[in-house]
N, C-alpha and C positions, 0 to 999 in steps of 0.2 A: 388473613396473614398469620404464620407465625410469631409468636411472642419470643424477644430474643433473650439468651443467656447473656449476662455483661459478667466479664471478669473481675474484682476487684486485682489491682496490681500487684505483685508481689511485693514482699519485703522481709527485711532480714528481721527475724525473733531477735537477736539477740539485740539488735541496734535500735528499735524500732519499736515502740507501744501498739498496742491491736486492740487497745482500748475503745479508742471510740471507732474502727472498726468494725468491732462487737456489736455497738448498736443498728451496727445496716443489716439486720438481718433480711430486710425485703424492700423493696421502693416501688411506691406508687407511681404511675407515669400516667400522666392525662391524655397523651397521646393516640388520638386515633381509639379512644377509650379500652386500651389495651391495659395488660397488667405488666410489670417487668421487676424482676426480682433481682437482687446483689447475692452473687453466688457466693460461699464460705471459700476464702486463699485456700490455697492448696497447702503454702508454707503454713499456714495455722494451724491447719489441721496435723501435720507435719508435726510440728512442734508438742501441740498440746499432746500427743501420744510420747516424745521424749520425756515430757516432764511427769508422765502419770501412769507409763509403762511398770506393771506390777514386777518388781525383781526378783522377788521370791522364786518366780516358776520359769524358767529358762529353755527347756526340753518338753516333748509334746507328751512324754509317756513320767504323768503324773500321776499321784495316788488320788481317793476323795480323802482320805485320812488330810493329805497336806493342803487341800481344796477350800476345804471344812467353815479351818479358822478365817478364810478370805470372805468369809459368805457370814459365820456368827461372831466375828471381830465387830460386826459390825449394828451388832444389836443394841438401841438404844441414841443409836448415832441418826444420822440423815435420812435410811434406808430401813423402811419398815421389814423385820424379817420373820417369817412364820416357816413351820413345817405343817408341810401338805402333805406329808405321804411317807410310804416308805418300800423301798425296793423288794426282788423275790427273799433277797438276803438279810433283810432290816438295815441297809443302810434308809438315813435320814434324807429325803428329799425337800429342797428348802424350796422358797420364793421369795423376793426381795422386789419393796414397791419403792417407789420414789416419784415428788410431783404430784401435784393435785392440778392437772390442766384436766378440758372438758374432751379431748381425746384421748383415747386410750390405746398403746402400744406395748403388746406383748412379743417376749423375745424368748427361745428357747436353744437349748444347745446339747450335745454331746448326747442326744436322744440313742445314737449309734457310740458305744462307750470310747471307741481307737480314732475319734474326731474331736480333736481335741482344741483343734486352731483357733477357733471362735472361742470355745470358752475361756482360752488366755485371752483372749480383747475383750470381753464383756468384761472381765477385773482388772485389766487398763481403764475401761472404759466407767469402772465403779468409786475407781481413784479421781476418775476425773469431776464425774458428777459429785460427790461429797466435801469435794476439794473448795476454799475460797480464799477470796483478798489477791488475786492473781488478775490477770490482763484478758482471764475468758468469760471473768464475774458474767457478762452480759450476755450471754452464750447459754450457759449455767442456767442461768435465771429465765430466761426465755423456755428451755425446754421444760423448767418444774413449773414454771407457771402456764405452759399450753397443753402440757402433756401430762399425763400418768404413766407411769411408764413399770411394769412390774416383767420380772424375771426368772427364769428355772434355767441354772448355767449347766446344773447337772440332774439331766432327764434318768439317765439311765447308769448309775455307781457303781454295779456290778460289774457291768460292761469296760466299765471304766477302771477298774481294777486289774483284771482280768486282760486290759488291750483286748477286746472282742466285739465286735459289733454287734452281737445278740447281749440278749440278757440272760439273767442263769437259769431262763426254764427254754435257751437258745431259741427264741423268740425273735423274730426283726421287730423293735418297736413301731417299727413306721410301715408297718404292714397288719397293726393292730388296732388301729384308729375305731373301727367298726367291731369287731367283737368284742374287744379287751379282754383277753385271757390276760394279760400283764397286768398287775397292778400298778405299774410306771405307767404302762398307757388309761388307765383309769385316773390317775394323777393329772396328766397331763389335759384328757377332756373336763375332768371338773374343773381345773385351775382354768380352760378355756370358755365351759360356759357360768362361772361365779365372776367374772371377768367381761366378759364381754368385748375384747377389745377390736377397735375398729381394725386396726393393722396388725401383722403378724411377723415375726422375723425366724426365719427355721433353720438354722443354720447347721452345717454340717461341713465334711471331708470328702475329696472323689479321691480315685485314683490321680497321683501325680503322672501316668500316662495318657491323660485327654489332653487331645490339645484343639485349638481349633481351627475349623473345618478348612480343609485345601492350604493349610500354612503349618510352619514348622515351628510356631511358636505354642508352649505351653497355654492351657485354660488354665492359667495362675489363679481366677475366679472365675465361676460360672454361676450362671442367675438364672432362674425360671419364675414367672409367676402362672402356678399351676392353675392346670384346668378343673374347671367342677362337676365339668360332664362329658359326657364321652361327644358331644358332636365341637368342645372346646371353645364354646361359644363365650363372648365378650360383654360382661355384666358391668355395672360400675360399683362394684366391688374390687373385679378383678382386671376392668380398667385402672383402679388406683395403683392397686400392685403394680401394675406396666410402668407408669408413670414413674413411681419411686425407682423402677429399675433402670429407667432411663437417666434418670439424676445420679445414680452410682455409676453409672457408666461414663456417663459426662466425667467425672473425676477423676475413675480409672483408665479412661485413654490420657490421662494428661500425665500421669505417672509410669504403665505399663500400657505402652499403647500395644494394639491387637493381641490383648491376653486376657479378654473377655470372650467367654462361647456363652451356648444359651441352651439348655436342653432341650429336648424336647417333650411338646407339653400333652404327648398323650396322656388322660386320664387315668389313674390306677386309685379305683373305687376306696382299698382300705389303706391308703396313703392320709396322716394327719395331713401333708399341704394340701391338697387337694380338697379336704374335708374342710379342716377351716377356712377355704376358700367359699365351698360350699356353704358353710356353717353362718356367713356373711363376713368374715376376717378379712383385711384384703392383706395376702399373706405373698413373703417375698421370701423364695430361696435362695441362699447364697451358699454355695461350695467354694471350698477351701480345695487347689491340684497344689500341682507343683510351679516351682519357680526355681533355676538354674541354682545350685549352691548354695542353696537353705532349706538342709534335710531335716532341721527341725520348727521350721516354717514361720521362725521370726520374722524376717519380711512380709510372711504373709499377714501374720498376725497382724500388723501394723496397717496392712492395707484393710483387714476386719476394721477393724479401729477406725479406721479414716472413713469408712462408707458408710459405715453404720450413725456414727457420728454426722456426719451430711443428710446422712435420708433422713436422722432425728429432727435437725432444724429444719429440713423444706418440707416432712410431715407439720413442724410446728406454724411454721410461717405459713404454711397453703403452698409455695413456689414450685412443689410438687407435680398440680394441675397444668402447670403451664408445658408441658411435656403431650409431645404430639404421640401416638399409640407406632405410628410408623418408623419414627426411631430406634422402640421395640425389635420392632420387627427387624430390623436391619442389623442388631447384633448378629456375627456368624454364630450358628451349631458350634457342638462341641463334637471331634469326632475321638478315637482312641487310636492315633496312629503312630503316638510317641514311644521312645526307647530309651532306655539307660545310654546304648551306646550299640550304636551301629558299625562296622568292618564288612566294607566295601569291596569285590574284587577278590574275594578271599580264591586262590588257587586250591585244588584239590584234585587229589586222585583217588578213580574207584575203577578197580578192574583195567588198569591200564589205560584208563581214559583220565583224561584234562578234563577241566571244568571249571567255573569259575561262579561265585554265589555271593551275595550279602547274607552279612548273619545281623540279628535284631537278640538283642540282647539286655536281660530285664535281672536287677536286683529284688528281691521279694523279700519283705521281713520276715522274720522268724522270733519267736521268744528266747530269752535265754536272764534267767537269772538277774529279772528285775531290769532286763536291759536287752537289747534283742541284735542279731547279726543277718547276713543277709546272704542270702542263695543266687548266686547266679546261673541264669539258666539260656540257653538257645532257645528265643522265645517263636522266632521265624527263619528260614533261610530261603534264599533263591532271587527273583526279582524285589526289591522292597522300595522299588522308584517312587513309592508313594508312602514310604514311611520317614518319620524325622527320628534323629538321635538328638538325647541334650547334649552327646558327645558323639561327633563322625569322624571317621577314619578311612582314606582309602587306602587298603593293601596289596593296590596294584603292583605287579615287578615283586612280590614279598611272595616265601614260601613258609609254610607250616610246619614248625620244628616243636617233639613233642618234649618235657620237661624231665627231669630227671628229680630223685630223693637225695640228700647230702645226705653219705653215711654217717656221720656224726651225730649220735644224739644228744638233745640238750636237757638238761633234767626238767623244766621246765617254760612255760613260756617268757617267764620274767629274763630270762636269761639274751632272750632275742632283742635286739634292738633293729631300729629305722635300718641305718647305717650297714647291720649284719644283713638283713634283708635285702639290700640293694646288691650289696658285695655278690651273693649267694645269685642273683636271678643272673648277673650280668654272668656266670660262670656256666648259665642253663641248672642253673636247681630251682624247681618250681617249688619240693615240697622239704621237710625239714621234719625231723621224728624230736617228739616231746614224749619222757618217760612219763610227766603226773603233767594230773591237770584236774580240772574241777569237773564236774560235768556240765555239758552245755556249756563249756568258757567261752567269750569271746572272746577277741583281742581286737589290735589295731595296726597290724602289720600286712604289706603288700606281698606276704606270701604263703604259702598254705603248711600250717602247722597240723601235723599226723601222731596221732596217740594209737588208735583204734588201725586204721585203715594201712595196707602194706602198698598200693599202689594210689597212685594223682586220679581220681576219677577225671575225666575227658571224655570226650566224643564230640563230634561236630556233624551233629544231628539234632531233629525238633526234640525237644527236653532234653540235650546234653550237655557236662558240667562243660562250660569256657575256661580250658586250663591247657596255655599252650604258650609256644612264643611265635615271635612272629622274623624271617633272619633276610637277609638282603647279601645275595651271593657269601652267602655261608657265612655271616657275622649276623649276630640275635642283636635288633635294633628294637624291638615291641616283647613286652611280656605280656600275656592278658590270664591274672590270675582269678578266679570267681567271678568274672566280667568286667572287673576293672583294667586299663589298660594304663601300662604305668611304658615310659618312655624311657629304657634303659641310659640311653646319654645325657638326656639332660630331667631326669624323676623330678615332678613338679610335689609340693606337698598338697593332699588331699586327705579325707578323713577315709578310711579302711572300717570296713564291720565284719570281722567273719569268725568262723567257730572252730574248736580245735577239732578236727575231724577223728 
């Protein structure tokens, strides 16, 4: 028989002590001489991320310069800290240990430099461990006395400066595990075999377009514990892996239910997970997608936080093993069927024919000026019965009307406001001429600002810009500028990212 999960009950942080909570980290049950553990509240975990969420870093496209002092503030304190390394550029790559337990858990992050989700939760989560005299003491102390626990939040600096997933000799690190031409990935196996750790944490960023498999809900998180060979065979190394990803799941259906997928675990020989799987690590991936209205993945961050934090105490307590491998397995795949925003029904004429098509439609970042805006593109058209939007639209009954330029130039963008911008779309002006502007400017307006360009780029075509309205017997009731679709009668507020063209 299965060994069951017991909930402890919830309860309000604020009204309520979790004090002697803290000490149930596991309970023995004689029963049937099974084993049965007391799983960590949800609300605690909850909590303990309110009170030790780092506030300094708020947005995912941070520098290592701002990084730095989160990682050498802390030298001297709770957290043993050394430099191991250094990037192709001579940034400093750190590690940071804590705990003297007889298991060993290494955690790494931001190895791909534009992944950045995890490594804001590991300094929540560095706040939390140094932190005392609080209602978690017993928490705390459990995992520095079971565990060791050491860390590298930032594998690759360059990358990370840069927003770039390579490093600066455009390098994938995670595809350099076995040669190492990088000196970040020579970093990273030495700190892995001076180390030794039983468990491995690899954390990264996917695309906010997976979602998982046959549902219209985002892979908010996805989990793999890779394979070590190519026939993906099940060692108990990498049965522990499974196991630990089984208990973050457990947490994340209670929070974000069906917004776990699971990659797939074909082996990719010069992949670090896969290697310190190999290597004897029992190593757990977690990706960071998307989630509905958190483009700079605070929510996510927080659910890092909570998992990582849970798989620490049931790696610490053992409760871990109590997890059946089939449960695993029963996580869905991840597929990539997601859209910014889908427009259903869209009517169209070509050669005097009717026709009718979905458009799939995808915002993509761009850099700009320490801060980046985004491209809307027609990413598919035609049937898309089997794609989701985090935003759907049907434009049934609705015809295609193209946009027009205000003749009025405005000297520059400061001049535009919210308010101008709505005035101007509901009149059919998609685009607005600006005499100056910076290069690469961003803005934050729902309508497209022309310095450079004498005409609205459009087309409703695969890679064409989405810049059109959308009218209902000859009154414009949908605008859809850069891919956003803003609702002329009643314009909701939402965040805008786009460039002055």
């Amino acid at each position: 028989m299965k060994s069951k999960t017991r909930m402890i009950p919830s309860f309000s942080f604020k009204s309520t002590s979790f004090s002697a909570l803290l000490f149930l980290f596991f309970l023995f049950s004689c029963q049937n001489e099974k084993k049965e553990f007391l799983a960590l509240d949800i609300s605690l975990l909850e909590a303990a991320h309110e009170q030790y969420q780092e506030k300094s870093i708020t947005e995912r496209r941070f520098k290592h310069a701002q990084a730095i002092p989160l990682v050498k503030g802390r030298l001297g304190g709770h957290f043993v800290v050394e430099e191991i390394g250094e990037s192709v550029e001579g940034k400093k790559i750190f590690q940071m240990t804590i705990g003297d337990g007889p298991t060993k858990v290494m955690l790494w992050s931001q190895m791909h430099g534009n992944e950045s989700t995890a490594t804001m939760a590991l300094f929540d989560l560095f706040n939390f461990l140094e932190a005392k005299d609080d209602d978690f003491e017993d928490l705390r102390n459990t995992l520095k006395s079971k565990l060791t626990l050491r860390f590298i939040p930032m594998v690759n600096p360059d990358g990370m400066d840069n927003w770039t997933r390579r490093n600066a000799f455009d390098i994938d690190l995670n595809r350099d595990a076995i040669k190492q031409t990088s000196p970040e990935a020579i970093v990273l196996k030495n700190a892995r075999d001076n180390f030794s750790p039983a468990f491995g944490f690899n954390l990264h960023d996917q695309q906010v377009y997976y979602n998982v498999s046959q549902t219209e809900k985002p892979a908010t998180i996805s989990v793999l514990a890779p394979a070590y060979n190519y026939a993906t065979e099940v060692n108990d190394v990498r049965k522990n892996a499974m196991q630990v990803i089984v208990g973050m799941n457990r947490v994340l259906q209670q929070i974000v239910p069906g917004q776990v997928g699971k990659y797939d675990d074909a082996f990719e020989p010069r992949a670090f997970g896969d290697n310190f799987q190999k290597w004897g690590t029992s190593t757990i991936l977690i990706e960071s997608g998307g989630y509905k209205d958190d483009p700079e993945k605070q929510y996510i961050r927080k659910l890092n936080f909570i998992i990582i934090l849970n798989a620490l105490s049931e790696i610490a307590n053992g409760s871990h093993g109590q997890y059946v491998l089939e449960d695993y397995y029963k996580i869905p795949d991840n597929d990539l069927k997601l859209m910014d925003l889908i427009l259903k029904n869209v009517a169209l004429v070509k050669n005097e024919t009717n026709y009718g098509v979905d458009l799939g439609i995808r915002r993509r970042e761009a850099d700009a000026n320490d801060s980046f805006f985004v491209n809307g593109t027609i990413d598919d058209l035609g049937d898309l019965s089997v794609f989701y939007g985090f935003e759907e639209f049907d434009a049934a009954g609705m015809e295609v009307v193209q946009g027009k330029i205000y003749e009025t130039s405005f000297k520059n963008p400061e001049e535009i406001t919210m308010e101008k911008s709505i005035e101007l779309l509901k009149k059919g002006f998609l685009g607005v001429k600006v005499i100056e502007s910076l290069d690469r400017q961003s803005h934050a307006f729902p309508i497209l600002l022309l310095k450079n360009k004498t005409e609205i780029p459009t087309g409703i075509e695969m890679g064409g810009s989405p810049n059109f309205f959308l009218a209902k017997d000859g009154k414009l009731k949908y605008a859809v500028v850069n891919g956003y679709l803003i609702d002329l009668e009643n314009p909701t507020t939402q965040s805008y990212r786009q460039k002055v063209m």
